[in-house]
C-alpha positions as CSV (number, residue, x, y, z in Angstrom):
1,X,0.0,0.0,0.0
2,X,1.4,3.4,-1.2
3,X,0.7,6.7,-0.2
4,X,0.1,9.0,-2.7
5,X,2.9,11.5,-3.6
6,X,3.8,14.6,-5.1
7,X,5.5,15.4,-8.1
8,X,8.4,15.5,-7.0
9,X,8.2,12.4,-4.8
10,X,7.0,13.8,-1.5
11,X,4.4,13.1,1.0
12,X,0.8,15.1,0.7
13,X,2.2,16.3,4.2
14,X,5.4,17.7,3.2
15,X,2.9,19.9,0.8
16,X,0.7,20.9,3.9
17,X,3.8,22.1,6.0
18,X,5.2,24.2,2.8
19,X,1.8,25.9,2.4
20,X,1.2,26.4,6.1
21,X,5.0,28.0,6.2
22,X,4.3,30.2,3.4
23,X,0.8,31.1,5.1
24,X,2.2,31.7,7.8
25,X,4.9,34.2,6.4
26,X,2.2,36.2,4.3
27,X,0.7,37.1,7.5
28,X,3.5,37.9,9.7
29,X,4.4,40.0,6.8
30,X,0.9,42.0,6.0
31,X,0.6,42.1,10.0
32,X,4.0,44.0,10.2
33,X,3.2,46.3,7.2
34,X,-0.2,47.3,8.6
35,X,1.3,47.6,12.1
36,X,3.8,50.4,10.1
37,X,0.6,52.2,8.3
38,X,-0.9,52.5,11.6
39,X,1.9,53.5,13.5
40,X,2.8,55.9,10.8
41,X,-0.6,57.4,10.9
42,X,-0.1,58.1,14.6
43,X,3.1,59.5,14.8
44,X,1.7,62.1,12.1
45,X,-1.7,62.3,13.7
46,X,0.9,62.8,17.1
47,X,3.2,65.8,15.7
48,X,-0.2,67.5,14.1
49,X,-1.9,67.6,17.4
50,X,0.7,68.2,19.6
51,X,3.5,69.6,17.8
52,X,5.7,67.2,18.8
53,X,7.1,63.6,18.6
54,X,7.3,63.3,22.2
55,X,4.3,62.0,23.1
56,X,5.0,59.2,20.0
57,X,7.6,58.0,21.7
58,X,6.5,57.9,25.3
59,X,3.8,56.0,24.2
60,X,6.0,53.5,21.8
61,X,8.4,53.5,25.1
62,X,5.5,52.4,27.1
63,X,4.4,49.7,24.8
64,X,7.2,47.9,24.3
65,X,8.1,47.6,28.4
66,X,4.7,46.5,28.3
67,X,5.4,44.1,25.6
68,X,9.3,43.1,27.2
69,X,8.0,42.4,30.4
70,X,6.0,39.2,29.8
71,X,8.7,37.9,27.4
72,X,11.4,38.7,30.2
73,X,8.8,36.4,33.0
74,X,8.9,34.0,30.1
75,X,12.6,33.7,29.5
76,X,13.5,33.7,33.2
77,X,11.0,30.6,33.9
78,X,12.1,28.6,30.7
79,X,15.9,29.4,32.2
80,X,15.7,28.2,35.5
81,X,13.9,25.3,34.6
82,X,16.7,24.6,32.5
83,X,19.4,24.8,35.4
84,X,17.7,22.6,37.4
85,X,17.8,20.2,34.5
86,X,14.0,19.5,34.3
């Protein structure tokens, strides 16, 4: 009993994983370009109300300790379990 296979030989699986990759890339990638747009669309919306870039850059500043924090909790766990060789 054989299991189908691709044209070039491969498993019907090996396809699913290449086209979930490539999904998956596509939307990291349109994520991170709209995530620009918008944050280009504050920053101007930012210097237009306030006449500055300050207020742009506290609030990046804030988001990204917000963001650092959970990965830092994360890291931290995931290294001591490693010392203690569990």
């Amino acid at each position: 009993m054989n299991a189908p296979r691709g044209p070039f030989g491969e498993s019907w699986r090996a396809w699913v994983a290449l086209g979930t990759g490539v999904l998956a890339v596509s939307a990291h990638s349109a994520s991170c370009m709209g995530a620009t747009l918008l944050a280009n669309q504050f920053t101007a919306w930012t210097f237009d109300h306030y006449g500055t870039y300050v207020p742009a850059w506290q609030t990046y500043t804030a988001l990204m300790t917000l963001a650092i924090v959970p990965v830092t909790w994360l890291w931290r766990r995931d290294a001591s379990t490693l010392a203690r060789g569990a």
